[in-house]
N, C-alpha and C positions, 0 to 999 in steps of 0.2 A: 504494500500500500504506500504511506510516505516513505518516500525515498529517500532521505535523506538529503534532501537538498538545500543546501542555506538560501530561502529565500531573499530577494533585492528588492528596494524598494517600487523597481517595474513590476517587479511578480508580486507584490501586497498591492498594488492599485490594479492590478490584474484578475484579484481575486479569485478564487476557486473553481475550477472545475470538475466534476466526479461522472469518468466515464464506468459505465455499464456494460457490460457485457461477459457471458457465459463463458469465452473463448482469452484464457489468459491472454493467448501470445498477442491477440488483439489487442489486447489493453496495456500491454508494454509495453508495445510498437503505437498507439497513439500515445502514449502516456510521455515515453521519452523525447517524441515526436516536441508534443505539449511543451515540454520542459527548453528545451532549445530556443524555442520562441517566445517565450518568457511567461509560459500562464502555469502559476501553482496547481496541480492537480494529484487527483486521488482516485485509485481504483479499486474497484468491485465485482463479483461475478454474479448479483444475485441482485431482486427488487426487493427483496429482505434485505439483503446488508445494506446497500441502497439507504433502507429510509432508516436503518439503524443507525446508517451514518449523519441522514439529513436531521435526525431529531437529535444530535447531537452536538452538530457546530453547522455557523451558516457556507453554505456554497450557491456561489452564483450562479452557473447551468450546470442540470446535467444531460449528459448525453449517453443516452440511452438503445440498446439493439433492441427491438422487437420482440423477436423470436428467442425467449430463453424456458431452462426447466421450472418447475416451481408451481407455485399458487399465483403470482402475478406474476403480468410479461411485464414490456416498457410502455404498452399503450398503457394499461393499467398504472403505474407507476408514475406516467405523466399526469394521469389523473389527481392520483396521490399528492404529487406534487402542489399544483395548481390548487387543492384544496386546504392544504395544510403547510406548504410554504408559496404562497403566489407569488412573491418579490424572487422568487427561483427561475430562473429561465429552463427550457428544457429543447433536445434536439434529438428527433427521432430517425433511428437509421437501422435497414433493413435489405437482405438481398431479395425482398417482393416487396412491391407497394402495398401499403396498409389502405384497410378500407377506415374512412372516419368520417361519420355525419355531420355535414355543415354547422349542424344547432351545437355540438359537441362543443363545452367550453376547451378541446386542444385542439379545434379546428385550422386553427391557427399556427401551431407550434411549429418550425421548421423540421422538414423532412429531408435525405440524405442517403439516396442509395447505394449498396456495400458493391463492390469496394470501394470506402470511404477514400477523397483526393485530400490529403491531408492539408495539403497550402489551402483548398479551399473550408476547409473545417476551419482553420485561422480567421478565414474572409468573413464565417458564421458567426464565430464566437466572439471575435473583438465586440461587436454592437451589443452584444445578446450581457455579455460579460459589463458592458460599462452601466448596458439598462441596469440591473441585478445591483449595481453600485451605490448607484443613485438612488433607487430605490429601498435598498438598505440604509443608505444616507438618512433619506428622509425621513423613515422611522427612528432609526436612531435620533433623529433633529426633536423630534417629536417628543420622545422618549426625555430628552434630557431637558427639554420646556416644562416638562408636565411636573418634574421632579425639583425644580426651580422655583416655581409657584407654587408647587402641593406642599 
């Protein structure tokens, strides 16, 4: 999982990313990918460990495979997400297109078919990563107003 990397001050304003998927060598190979290009991140093989890890510190996307074993996949997962960290970005990737209805509140969420073009997973996540920031920001803003006054 962490790697051991000493984070820079690029990679703390970069925030967190927690890729997903079943398939270690996958998750090494973006993972180290990741690290080169300056964004902190963290991996998992499971929508379990996944939210074990989101209820536990904040990360700004995850990006998630579809198709894994378990009781949740990642469509599920994105769900999970969206409902229980919404200031979380998430990006969904897949060697079949997922089906997902319009009305779906991840109707929205970026899709990414396997094999993942790793320069372009950078071109996804800078945006998705700085929203997630800002968005943390702002609660956090929130958070230390209320505590100010209260």
């Amino acid at each position: 999982m962490d790697r051991g990397v000493v984070p820079t001050d690029r990679m703390i304003r970069e925030g967190i990313v927690l890729i997903v998927d079943d398939e270690p060598m996958i998750c090494e190979e973006i993972s180290e990918f990741l690290t080169l290009k300056g964004f902190r991140n963290d991996h998992v093989t499971s929508a379990a460990d996944a939210i074990e890890m989101l209820e536990r510190r904040p990360v700004s996307v995850v990006f998630t495979d579809i198709d894994m074993p378990g009781a949740m996949n990642g469509i599920g997962l994105a769900h999970w997400v969206h409902k229980h960290r919404p200031d979380t970005r998430v990006i969904l990737t897949s060697g079949k297109f997922p089906w997902i209805s319009a009305s779906s509140p991840i109707a929205r969420v970026p899709f990414m078919p396997k094999p993942v073009s790793l320069d372009k997973l950078v071109t996804v996540l800078r945006p998705l990563v700085r929203e997630a920031e800002a968005a943390f920001a702002a609660v956090d803003s929130g958070l230390e107003r209320r505590v100010a006054v209260g």
